[in-house]
Structures are given as C-alpha cells and as structure tokens.
N, C-alpha and C positions, 0 to 999 in steps of 0.2 A: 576567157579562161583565167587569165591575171586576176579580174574583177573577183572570180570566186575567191581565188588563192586567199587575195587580201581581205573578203569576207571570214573565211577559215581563218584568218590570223588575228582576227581584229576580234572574233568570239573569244579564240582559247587565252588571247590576249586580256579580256574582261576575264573567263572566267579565273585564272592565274590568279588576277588582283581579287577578285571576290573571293578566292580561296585565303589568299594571306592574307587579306583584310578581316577574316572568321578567324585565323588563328592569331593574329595580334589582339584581336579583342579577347580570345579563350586566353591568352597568357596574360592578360592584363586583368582577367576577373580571378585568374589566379594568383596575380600576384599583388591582389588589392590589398587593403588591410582588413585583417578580418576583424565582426563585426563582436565588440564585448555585449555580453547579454547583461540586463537589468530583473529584479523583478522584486515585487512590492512584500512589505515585511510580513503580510498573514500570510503569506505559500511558504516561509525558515520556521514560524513560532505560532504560538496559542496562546489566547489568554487565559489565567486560571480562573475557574470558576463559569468558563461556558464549555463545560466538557456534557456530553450525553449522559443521561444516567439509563441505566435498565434497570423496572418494577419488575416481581414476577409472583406469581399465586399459583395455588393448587387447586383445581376445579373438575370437574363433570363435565364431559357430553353425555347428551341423550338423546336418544332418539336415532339409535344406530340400528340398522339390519343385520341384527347376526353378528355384526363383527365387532361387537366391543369383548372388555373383559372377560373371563372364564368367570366359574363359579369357585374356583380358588382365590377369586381378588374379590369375592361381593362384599366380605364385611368392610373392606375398606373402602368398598362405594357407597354401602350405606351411613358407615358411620361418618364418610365425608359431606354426605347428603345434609347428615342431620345438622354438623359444624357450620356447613353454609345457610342454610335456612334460622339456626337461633343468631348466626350473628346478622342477617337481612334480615332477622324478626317476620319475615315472609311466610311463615310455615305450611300458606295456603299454597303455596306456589307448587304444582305438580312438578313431581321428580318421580320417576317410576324406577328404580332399581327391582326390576322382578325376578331377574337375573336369568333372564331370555339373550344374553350379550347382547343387552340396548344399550349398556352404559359405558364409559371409559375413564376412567382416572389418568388425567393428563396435566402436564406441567405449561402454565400459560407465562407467556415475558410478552413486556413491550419495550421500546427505547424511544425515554424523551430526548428530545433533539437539544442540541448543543442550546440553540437558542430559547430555550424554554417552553412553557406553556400555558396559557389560562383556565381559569375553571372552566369546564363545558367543552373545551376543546377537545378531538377525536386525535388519536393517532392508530396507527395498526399494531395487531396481535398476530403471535405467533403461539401454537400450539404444538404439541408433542406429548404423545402415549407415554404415558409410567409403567403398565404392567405389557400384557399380551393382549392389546386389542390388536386386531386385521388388519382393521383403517379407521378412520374418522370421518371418509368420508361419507355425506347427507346427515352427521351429524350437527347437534347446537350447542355450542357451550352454554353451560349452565353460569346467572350470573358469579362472578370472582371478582373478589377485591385483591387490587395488584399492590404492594408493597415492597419496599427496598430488602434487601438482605439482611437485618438485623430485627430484636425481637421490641425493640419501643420503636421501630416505623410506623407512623400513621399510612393509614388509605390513604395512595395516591390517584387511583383509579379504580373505576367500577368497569370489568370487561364481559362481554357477552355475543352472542351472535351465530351465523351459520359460518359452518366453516368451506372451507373451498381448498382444493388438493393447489399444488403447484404443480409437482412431478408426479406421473400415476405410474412410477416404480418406489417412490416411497408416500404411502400412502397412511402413514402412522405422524404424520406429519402434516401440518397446513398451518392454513390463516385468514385471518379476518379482518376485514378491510375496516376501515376505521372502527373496531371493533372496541377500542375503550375509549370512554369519554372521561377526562380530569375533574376528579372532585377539589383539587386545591389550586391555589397558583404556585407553579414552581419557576422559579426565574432564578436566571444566570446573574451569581453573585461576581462581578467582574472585579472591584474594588474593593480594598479591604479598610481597618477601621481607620488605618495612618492616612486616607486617601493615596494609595498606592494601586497597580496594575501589576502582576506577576506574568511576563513574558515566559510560555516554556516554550523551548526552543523542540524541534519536530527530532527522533532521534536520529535520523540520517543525517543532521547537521551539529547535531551536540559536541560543544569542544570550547577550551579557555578562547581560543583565538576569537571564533563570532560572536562567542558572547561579549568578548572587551568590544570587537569592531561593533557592534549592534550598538554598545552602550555608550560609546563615541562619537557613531551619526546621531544617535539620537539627543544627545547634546548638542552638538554643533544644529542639527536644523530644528530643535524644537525649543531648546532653550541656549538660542550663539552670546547671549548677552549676560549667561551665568544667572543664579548659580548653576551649577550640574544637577539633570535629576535625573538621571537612569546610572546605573552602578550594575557590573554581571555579580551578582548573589555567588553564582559555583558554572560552573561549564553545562548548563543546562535552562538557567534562571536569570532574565534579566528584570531588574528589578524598575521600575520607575514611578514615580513620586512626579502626581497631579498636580499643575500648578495652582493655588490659591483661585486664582481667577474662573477656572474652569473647571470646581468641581462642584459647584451646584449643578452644573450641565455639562457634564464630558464626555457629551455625546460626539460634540465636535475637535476636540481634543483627541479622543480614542481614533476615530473615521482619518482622521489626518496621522496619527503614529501609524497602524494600521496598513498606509497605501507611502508612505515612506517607500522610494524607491533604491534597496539594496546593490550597488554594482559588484560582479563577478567578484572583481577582489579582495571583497569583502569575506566572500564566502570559504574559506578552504575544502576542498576534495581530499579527503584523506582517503590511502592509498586500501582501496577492501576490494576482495572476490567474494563475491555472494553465489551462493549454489544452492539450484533448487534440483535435489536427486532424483524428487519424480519425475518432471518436466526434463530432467536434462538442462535446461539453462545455465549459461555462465553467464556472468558480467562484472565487468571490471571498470574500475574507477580509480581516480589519480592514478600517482607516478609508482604503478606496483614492477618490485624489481624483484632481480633473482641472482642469490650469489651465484659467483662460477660452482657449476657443477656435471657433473656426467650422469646422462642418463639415460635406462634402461628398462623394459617393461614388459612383460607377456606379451606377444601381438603387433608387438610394435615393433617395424623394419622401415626403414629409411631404403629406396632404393634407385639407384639413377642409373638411365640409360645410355650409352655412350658407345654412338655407333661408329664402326669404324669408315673410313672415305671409300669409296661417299656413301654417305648414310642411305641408308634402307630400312626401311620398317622389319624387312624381312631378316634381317639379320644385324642384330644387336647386338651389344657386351650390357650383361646384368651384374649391376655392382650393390652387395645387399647390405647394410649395417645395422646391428644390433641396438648401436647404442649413439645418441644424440647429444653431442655435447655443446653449450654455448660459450662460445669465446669471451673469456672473461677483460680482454683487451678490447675488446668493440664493447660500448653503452646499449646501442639497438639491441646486440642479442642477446643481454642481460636483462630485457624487459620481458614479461608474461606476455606480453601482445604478441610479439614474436614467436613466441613458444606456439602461443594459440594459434598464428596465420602458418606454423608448420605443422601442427595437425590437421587442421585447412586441408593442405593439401599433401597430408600422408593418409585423409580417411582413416583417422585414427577414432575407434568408436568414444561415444560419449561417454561412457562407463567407464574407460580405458583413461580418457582425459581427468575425470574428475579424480581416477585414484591418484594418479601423477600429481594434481596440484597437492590434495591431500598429504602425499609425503613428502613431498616439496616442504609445505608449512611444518611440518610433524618434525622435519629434520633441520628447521630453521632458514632454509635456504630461499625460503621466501616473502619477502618482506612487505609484509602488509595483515592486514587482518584479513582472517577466513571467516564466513558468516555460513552458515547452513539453515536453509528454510526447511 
C-alpha cells in the first residue's frame, strides 16, 4: 500500500516539475528579446527607368457567332478593317465584316514587364469590347499594331490570336496567351547620362527621414572611404552616383546596392488608418493616437453585467451607456487600438466603426493620416 502511495507521489511529483518547467520556459520565450527584422533595399525602392510600360491598339475580332457588333457599329468595323490592312499592306488578308455580328471592335493593351524585352519575344494580350458585342468568345483578333499612348509612337508590337474568356459571367472580355510578339527592343533604361541610378522609394514608405537613412547606409557600405555618392533628391528620390570603376559594368554594383540589407530603424512607420469600405478592412500602422474625447454613435451601447452575490445568470443588474469616453490620463486608452479591441467586444458593426473613425479624423481628434481605398 505505502509502495503505491509513494508511486502516486513520485508521478504528481514529476508531473508538478514538468508543469513549472513548461511555464518558466513560456515566460522566458516571453520575456526573450524580441527579434528586429531586416530586409533588403528592392522590397523600400525602385529603380527609375525599369517601370512596366502598357502598349494598346484598336483592333477586330472575327469570326464571332452572332455575337459581335450590331449593324449600328458596322461602318466603324469596316472602316477599321480597311485602316488595318493599308497600314499591314495585307489587303489580301480576309476580314469579312458582312455584318451578320461576326465582327467586334475591341480595345487590345499588353504590359511590358519592368524588365524589358527583345525583338521576337511574346508577352500576353488583353482584350475588351468597344461597342455592344455579347462576347468574344471563339473569336480571333485580327492582326493590331500595339503602341504607346501618344501620336509619334512607333510599333512596339504586332498582336494577334484566338481569344479565350477568363470568367464566363464577363464574356466581353478575355485574352491571349502570348498573343503579341515585340517588333523592337525595349529595355530598361536604369542609368542616366551623369552615370547615376534614381532610387524611387515605394509610397508606403515615402518620407525625408528614409530617404536621408537610405542615403547614409548607402554611403557608409558602399562608398565608407568617401567620397559620398547617394544624396535623398526629395522624400521620395534617392539619388546615387556610379562609381567610375563600375560603370562600364554596374551590373555588380546595382545587384550589391539592391540586396543592401535595411534594419527596422531605418524604416519609420508613420502613424495611418487605411480603409477599405467594401471589404470592411481596418488596418492600423505606427503610433495612431486619439485626443481625449467623448463618444457617442447610432447603435452603439456599452453595457456591463453586474450580478448581484452570488451571481447568477438568471438574474443580473443591466448597466447600459450611450457614450464611450477614453481617459485622456491613461496613454493606452488614448490609442486607436484600444478603441478598436473595444468594439472587439461591443460587436460594434463595421459600418458603424469606420464612421467613428471618419469623425474622429474629420474633428481632428485623430492623429494620423486617414487613407480610403
């Protein structure tokens, strides 16, 4: 009997210490140092001059069932017919506008990718209806020369092909898989005539402050031995200046500024709420504050239970308030976070939340920037 006892003692006695041994380790991974995050300088900035560009032309499908244009848009299928065959000198090339809705007048775009392109190379096409056709779809674009938005753009591509829907609730719409091929070379002009790189900073981070800190690292680890070659241009632009040595080839120069690793306190977080009124989404960034203020809203009741001894479900004191105010003597409740983890848990609708913040900012009492998607 003893034997058992002192087996029963000798387990709860392990499990005891396995328990404290779990909680000094949770309080010690709490109370670690937390960990500063790093991250490399192309996730803050862009270089100028490898931005995407998007072509775009005015073109034909044909070869539609029924569902192209009326016979209220035919002259402007033919006479687009006729545009595209004298400037393709093509004129043999069948186009039938009979004006049975085979045909559609449709707006074509592609986008060259940041990193450019060669002659011959393919990228994808998007298409889209100009007038009242149905659909596009089993139709073919007729060939289109894609050009930039101004009227001395050369052809940058020739586009052509079947089209294929994406979604078959919008069917005025589709695309074609590498559906144009590059008649020129377009390449990303990164460098300008001084031998310089134009950094633009991403606008979530635009400000005097990263731009000085950015133009600082990059001093110190790319040229520690002086002279200085990166200067912030404006709170958007940092500027730097190719060293001599490495601009026949700044391929390895670029690839090294490039993965430059940024620490956290480099970066500042300025204080913004973004709201997206479709979604409902909030999100909050830095140190967003809120003067003392009282407040009060359609819908919104604060209410706390408070039973008397001994408590019971069954019979409570309901205590209801209208209006929510934050102690302007406590920091905490002077923060939006706050605010937000008390509609948390007053089931305050979304609609309800965003007008709040709305007057909040409207009435100055809250400090940070409002953004609306």
């Amino acid at each position: 009997m003893n034997a058992e006892v002192e087996s029963e003692n000798s387990m709860e006695l392990m499990k005891m210490r396995w328990m404290i041994g779990t909680v000094m380790i949770g309080l010690l991974m709490l109370a670690g140092p937390t960990v500063a995050w790093a991250t490399q300088l192309q996730n803050l900035a862009r270089i100028k001059g490898s931005e995407s560009r998007t072509v775009v032309g005015m073109g034909l499908v044909v070869g539609l069932s029924g569902t192209g244009d009326s016979n209220q848009f035919l002259p402007r299928a033919r006479s687009l017919a006729g545009v595209l065959q004298k400037m393709l000198d093509e004129s043999t090339l069948p186009v039938d506008v009979s004006g049975a809705r085979n045909v559609a007048v449709v707006m074509v775009s592609a986008t060259i990718p940041a990193t450019g392109i060669r002659s011959g190379d393919r990228i994808d096409v998007r298409v889209s209806s100009v007038y009242d056709a149905r659909s596009l779809e089993g139709g073919e674009l007729f060939l289109t020369p894609l050009i930039e938005g101004r009227d001395d753009s050369p052809v940058f591509a020739m586009a052509s092909g079947r089209i294929s829907i994406e979604d078959e609730r919008l069917q005025r719409t589709g695309f074609i898989k590498d559906g144009a091929r590059a008649e020129v070379d377009i390449l990303a002009q990164t460098v300008d005539a001084q031998g310089r790189i134009n950094l633009v900073l991403d606008d979530a981070f635009a400000g005097w402050t990263l731009a000085a800190n950015l133009a600082n690292l990059i001093n110190n680890h790319m040229a520690p031995d002086g002279p200085e070659i990166a200067v912030a241009h404006d709170q958007r632009n940092v500027l730097v200046r190719i060293p001599e040595a490495d601009r026949a080839n700044p391929a390895t120069f670029i690839s090294r500024l490039m993965q430059l690793q940024v620490h956290q306190s480099l970066v500042p977080v300025g204080a913004r709420v973004r709201i997206n009124e479709q979604t409902g989404t909030i999100v909050i960034s830095g140190d967003v504050q809120i003067s003392p203020v009282i407040i009060t809203h359609e819908g919104l009741t604060i209410s706390t239970i408070v039973p008397e001894a001994p408590a019971t479900p069954e019979n409570p004191q309901v205590r209801t308030k209208v209006f929510h105010e934050l102690d302007p003597a406590q920091a905490a409740g002077r923060s939006l976070v706050n605010l937000v983890a008390a509609f948390n848990q007053l089931q305050v609708p979304v609609k309800d939340r965003i007008a709040i913040i709305r007057q909040l900012h409207a009435n100055g009492n809250l400090v940070a920037e409002l953004v609306f998607e």
